[in-house]
Each structure stands twice: as structure tokens, then as C-alpha cells.
N, C-alpha and C positions, 0 to 999 in steps of 0.2 A: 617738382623740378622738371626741365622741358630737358630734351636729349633729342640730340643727333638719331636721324634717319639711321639704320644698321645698313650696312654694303648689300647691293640685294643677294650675293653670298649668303650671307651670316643668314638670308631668311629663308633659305632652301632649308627646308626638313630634311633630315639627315640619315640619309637611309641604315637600317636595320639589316643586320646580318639575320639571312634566314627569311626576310617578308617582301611581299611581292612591289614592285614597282609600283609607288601611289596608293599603297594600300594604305588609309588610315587605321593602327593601332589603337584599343582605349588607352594605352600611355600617352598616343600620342593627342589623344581628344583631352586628357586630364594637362597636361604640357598646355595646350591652347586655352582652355578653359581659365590656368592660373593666371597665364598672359595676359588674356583680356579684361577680367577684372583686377587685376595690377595696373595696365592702363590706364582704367577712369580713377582709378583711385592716385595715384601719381599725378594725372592731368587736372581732375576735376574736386578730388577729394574733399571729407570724406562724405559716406553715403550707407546708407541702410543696407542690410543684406536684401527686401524687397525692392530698392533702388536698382541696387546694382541689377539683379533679374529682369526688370522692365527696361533697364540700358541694353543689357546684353544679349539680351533673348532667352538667357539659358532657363532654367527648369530652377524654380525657387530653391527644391531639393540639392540640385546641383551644386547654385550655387553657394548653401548653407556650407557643404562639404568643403568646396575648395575654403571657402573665407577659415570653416575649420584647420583645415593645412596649414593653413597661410599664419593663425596664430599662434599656431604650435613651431610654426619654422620661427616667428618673431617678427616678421617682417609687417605685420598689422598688427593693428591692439585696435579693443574698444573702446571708444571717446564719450562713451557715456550718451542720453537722448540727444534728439535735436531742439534745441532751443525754442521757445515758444510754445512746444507739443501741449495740449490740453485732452484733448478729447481721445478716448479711447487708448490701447495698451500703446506707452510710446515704443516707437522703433530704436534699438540701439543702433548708435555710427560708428562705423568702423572706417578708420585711417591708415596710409603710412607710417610705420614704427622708426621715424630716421634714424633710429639709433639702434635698430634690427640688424644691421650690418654696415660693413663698413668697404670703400672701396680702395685702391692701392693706386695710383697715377702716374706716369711717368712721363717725363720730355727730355727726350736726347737728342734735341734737333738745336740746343746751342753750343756756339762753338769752346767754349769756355768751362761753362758747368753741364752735368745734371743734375734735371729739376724734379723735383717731385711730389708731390701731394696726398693727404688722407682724406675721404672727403665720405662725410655721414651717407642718407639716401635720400638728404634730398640738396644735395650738391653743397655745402657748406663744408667749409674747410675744416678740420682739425688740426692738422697740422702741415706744416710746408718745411721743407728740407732741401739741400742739393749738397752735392759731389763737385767737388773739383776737376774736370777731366784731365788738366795737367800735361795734354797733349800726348794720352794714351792711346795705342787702338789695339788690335787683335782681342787675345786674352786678358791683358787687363783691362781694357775697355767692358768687354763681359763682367769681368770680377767689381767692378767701381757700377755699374748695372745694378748687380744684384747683392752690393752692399747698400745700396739705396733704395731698394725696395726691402730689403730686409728690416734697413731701419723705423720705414712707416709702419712694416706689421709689425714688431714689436711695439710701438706705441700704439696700437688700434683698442680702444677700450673696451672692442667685443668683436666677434664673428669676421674675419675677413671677406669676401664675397669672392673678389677676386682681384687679380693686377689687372690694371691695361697697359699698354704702351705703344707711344707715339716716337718713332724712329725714325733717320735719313733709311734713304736706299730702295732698292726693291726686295718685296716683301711679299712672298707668298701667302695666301690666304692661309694656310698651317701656322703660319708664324717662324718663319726659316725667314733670315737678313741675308737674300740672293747675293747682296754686293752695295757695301755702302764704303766707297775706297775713302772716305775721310775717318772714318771709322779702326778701317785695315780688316773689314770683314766681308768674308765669302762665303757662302755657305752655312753660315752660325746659326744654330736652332734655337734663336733666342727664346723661345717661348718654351723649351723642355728644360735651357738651362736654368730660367726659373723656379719652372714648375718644379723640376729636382730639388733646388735649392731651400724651396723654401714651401712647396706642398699644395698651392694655393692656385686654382686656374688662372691662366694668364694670356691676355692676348696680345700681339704686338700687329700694330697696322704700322705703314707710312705715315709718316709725320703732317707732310702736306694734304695727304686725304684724309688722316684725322681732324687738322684744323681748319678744313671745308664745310666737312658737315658738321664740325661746332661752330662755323660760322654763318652755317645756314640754319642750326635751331635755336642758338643760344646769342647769334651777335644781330645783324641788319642785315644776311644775305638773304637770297632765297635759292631753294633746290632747281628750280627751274632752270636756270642758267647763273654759272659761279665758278670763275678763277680764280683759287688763293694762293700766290706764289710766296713760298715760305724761303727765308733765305735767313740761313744761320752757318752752320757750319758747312755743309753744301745750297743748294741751289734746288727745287721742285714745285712742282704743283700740281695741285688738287683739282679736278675738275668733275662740277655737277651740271646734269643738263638732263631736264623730265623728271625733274626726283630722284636721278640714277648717278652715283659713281661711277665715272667712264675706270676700269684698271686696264682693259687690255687683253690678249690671250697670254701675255707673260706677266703682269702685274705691272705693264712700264708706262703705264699714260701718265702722261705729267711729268716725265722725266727730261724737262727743259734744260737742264743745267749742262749737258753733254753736247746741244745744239753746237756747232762750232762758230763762232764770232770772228774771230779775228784769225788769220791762216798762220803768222809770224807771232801770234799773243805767248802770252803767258803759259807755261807747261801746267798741266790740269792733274788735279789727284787721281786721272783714268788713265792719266799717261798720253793722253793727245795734247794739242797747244790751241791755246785761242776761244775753249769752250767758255760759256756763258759764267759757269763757275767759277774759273780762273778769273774773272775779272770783275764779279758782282757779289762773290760771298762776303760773307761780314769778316771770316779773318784777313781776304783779301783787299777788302774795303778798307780795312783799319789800318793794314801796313802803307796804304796807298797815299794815305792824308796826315801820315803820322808826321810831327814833326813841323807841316803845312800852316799856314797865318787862316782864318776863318774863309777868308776870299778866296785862296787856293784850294780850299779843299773843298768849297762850294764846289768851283768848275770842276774838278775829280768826280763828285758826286753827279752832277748833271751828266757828265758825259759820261758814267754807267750806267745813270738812267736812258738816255737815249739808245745804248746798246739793248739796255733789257727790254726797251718798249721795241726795236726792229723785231725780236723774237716774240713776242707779246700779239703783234700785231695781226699776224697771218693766222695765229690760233684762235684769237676775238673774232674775225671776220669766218673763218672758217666753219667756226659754232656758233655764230650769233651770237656770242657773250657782251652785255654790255656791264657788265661788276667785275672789276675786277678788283683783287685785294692784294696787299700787301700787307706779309707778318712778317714780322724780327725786329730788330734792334730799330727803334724810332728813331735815336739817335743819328744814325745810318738813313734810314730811307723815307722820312718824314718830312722832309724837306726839299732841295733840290734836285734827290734822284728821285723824289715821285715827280716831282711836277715838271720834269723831263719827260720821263716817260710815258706821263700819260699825254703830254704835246705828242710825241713821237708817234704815237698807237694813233691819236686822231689824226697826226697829217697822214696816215699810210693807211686806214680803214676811210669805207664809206657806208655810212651807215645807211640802211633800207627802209628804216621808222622814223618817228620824231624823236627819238632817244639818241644818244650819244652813248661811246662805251666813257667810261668812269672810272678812275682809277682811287685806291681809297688806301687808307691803314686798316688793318683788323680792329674791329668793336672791342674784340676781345683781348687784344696788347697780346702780352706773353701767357694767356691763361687757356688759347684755341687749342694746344694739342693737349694740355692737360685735361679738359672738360669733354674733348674727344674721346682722350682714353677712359676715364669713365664713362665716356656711354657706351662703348666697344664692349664694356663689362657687363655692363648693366641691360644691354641686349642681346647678350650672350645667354645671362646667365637668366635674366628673371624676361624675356621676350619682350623686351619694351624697345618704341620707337620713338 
């Protein structure tokens, strides 16, 4: 299964109460050792324990040990020789056990439901579920949370691994939801109220830098340069550029939605007027054209694309992004608000190459923050990228 790059966050080693700055631990050499043959085994799989040794560099001995680990944790099994083998002792292959554990997914970045998913280890579904949000937020927004993630671990037919979750708002690397006012959350520890809940590690990222880097491993992006503005219940985006998650020194890059558009617009769920949100999220989009003949609601639709492409546009040129994507409701932005917007972004950029920037749907439909948050998990928990 291929997986989302992890925030170069997630890949700082995590210092040790009591050991010296950079000091490597042998926990922390065993920790790495499991990493990287889970790697080729995930990537390439499967492979001999003397394979993996000559891939990885490690000490045949070594690696015996970890792959030992690793079948007693369940997470490999042995697949019997490799096919063909004649001469001398065959080598047994050892693979991923997709059904060693299981991972937990979450999407609460529509405005409608939440979504959520159980998905084996090597990204297949087991099962798919959502929540009504019913136009909850504070506390109950939390409690309808963590009654949908309760519900996939109860069905999980073995070991949980862990949750992920892809959210609006800003979101501290901890997993604390700074502020996601469609939500009516400030401060919410979303990731302890979980973990309390239900016992199971849990991470929560932003929604839009979730479905960035599942749009850079799993759909048609690349890391190199990549704007995925997710638009559901609020308004964000995800931006990659070097293989690097731009967050910010407060977690807020990508937070387009608050841009201010229009000075007299629409009142915004931050309590300003006129922001980007107010006038191009999908519950705003939908009141806009309700009611409207096809042809009315096209022009509705074009002219918030033209809005989202003025703000679109200085960010593109800025970072030299020529991808840029659009998630959420196809219905909504599939149409006349893309091909707005992406006119917009080309009259107001000038490109430096022979490329143009691009404006596109997600590869991935409504599955980029679900696939996200399992990889948040998955490179959390077993060090894969």
C-alpha cells in the first residue's frame, strides 16, 4: 500500500526524558531497524530475511531479530519459498500480514456528515460508516466524533493500530483543534478525547494537509509543489512544496478561508464579513443556488469560482505552484466554479516555464482525507513514509 509522506514533524525523533540531545538510544536503533524493513516490505514486498539484509544494509543477524518481532507482533507472516527456487536450501518469504492490524479513519471536513472508515494494512476497506452532524458543534460535535470512531473499532476483526483524523481548523501537532469555528471548537483536545474514549492511539491533522499528502502519494500530485484547497464545511488548504508540508510557526498555512473577499459580504463563522468561506463553502454554495433553474446556478457557481481563483492566484505565483486541486463536493465545484477559477488564476499569474498552473478535482474524490488519516497512523505508529 503507498502512503502519504509524514509532516517532517512526525519524523523528528522524540527526545527521551533523561538522554542527551542526538544521542542515539539502542531503542532507538531497534525503532529504526523495524521502520526500514517494514518499508521494503510495504513497498516492495515480500522478500527473504537475506533480501531484506542486502536491501538494508543491516547485519543478517539483525535482521533475523527484528523480522522475529515483527511475527510475533502479527504484523508479517511467512509466505512460504519463492517460486521457482531449485537449487540449494530455499529461502522463506516473509510479507505483510494485512490483516495484522487494523487502522481507524476519520473525515470531518464535510458539512453534512462524518465519515469514516476501517481499512486492513494494506489500505482496503472493511468497513465504511458516517454520522449525521445534524448541525452540531462544541460538545456534541466531540461526542458524534467519538461515537464514530467507536463504531469502526467495535467492528475491527482484530488489533486496532490506531485512529487517524482529518479535521477543519487549526491543529496543533499534539492533536489539540486550536479553533475550527464551523465546528464551535477552541481549544478541544481532540486527540486525548479519543484516546480516553476509546484507548487506541490517535492522531488528528488538518483535513486539507491530510488530503495533500494523500494527494501527492496516493492520487496524481507530486510533493514537489501542491495546492489542495479542500472546501466542505469551511474553506483550507494544504500546501506541499520540496516534499515539505509548509504548517507555519502556528499550524496556520493554508488557512485561505479567513482571506477577506468582499468588505460588505456575507458574515463569516469567525465573525468578520466577506471572507472567502462566507462565500465558497459547500453549505454556502448550496444555499446560494437553492431553488435556482441550471443556468442560474451555473453563473452563482462561476462567480465564486472567480472569487476563489483572485485568492488562489498570488499564492500560485508566490510558490511557483502549478497543481492545483480541488476537494469536496463535485457537485459544487466540478463544473463552472472550476473552470472559473482556473481562468481567473491564469489571467492574474504569469508563468516563468512552459507550464501553466492547473487547476484540477482530487484523483481521489472524497477518499484524500480518509487515506490521509491513515497514513498519519501508519507513520506514526510503524515509521513508514
Amino acid at each position: 500500500m503507498a502512503r502519504n509522506p509524514a509532516p517532517a514533524e512526525t519524523r523528528r525523533a522524540t527526545a527521551r526524558p533523561g538522554s542527551a540531545p542526538g544521542k542515539l538510544l539502542p531503542s532507538d536503533a531497534r525503532i529504526h531497524h523495524r521502520s526500514l524493513i517494514l518499508q521494503h516490505l510495504f513497498d516492495d514486498g515480500p522478500y527473504s530475511r537475506a533480501d531484506l539484509a542486502r536491501m538494508t544494509g543491516l547485519a543478517r543477524v539483525t535482521v533475523s531479530d527484528v523480522v522475529s518481532d515483527l511475527l510475533e507482533a502479527g504484523l508479517v507472516a511467512e509466505l512460504g519459498v519463492r517460486p521457482g527456487t531449485h537449487m540449494g536450501k530455499p529461502a522463506t518469504l516473509v510479507g505483510v500480514d494485512v490483516t495484522g492490524a487494523y487502522v481507524v479513519c476519520l473525515d470531518l471536513s464535510d458539512d453534512a456528515v462524518l465519515r469514516g472508515a476501517l481499512v486492513d494494512l494494506a489500505g482496503t476497506r472493511v468497513k465504511t460508516t458516517q454520522v449525521d452532524l445534524d448541525g452540531a458543534t462544541g460538545q456534541d460535535a466531540v461526542d458524534k466524533t467519538v461515537t464514530l470512531a467507536r463504531r469502526l473499532v467495535d467492528t475491527a476483526p482484530g488489533r486496532v493500530l490506531g485512529v487517524g483524523v482529518g479535521t477543519p481548523g487549526v491543529v496543533s501537532v499534539d492533536g489539540v483543534v486550536r479553533r475550527a469555528p464551523n465546528l464551535g471548537w477552541t481549544n478541544v483536545d481532540l486527540r486525548r478525547e479519543i484516546e480516553e474514549a476509546l484507548g487506541h492511539p490517535t492522531y488528528v491533522a488538518n483535513d486539507a494537509d491530510t488530503a495533500a499528502l494523500a494527494e501527492d502519494t496516493f492520487g496524481q500530485g507530486s510533493g514537489d509543489g501542491l495546492l489542495l484547497v479542500e472546501i466542505g464545511h469551511g474553506v483550507g488548504a494544504g500546501i506541499l512544496v520540496d516534499g515539505v508540508l509548509l504548517r507555519g510557526p502556528d499550524g496556520t498555512a493554508g488557512e485561505i478561508g479567513h482571506v477577506n473577499v468582499l468588505a460588505d459580504g456575507p458574515e463569516c463563522s469567525c465573525g468578520r464579513r466577506g471572507c472567502l468561506e462566507a462565500l465558497v463553502s459547500a453549505p454556502r454554495l448550496r444555499a446560494r443556488i437553492d431553488g435556482l433553474s441550471a443556468a442560474e446556478a451555473a453563473g452563482v457557481l462561476a462567480a465564486a469560482g472567480r472569487q476563489l481563483g483572485k485568492i488562489l492566484a498570488p499564492v500560485t505565483q508566490a510558490l511557483g505552484l502549478r497543481d492545483v486541486v480541488l476537494s469536496g463536493p463535485e457537485e459544487l465545484l466540478g463544473g463552472p466554479l472550476l473552470q472559473a477559477a482556473e481562468s481567473t488564476v491564469l489571467a492574474l499569474t504569469r508563468p516563468f516555464g512552459d507550464q501553466h498552473v492547473r487547476l484540477r478535482m482530487s484523483a481521489l474524490g472524497h477518499d484524500g482525507v480518509l487515506a490521509g488519516a491513515a497514513a498519519h497512523v501508519l507513520g506514526r505508529e510503524l515509521g513508514l513514509s
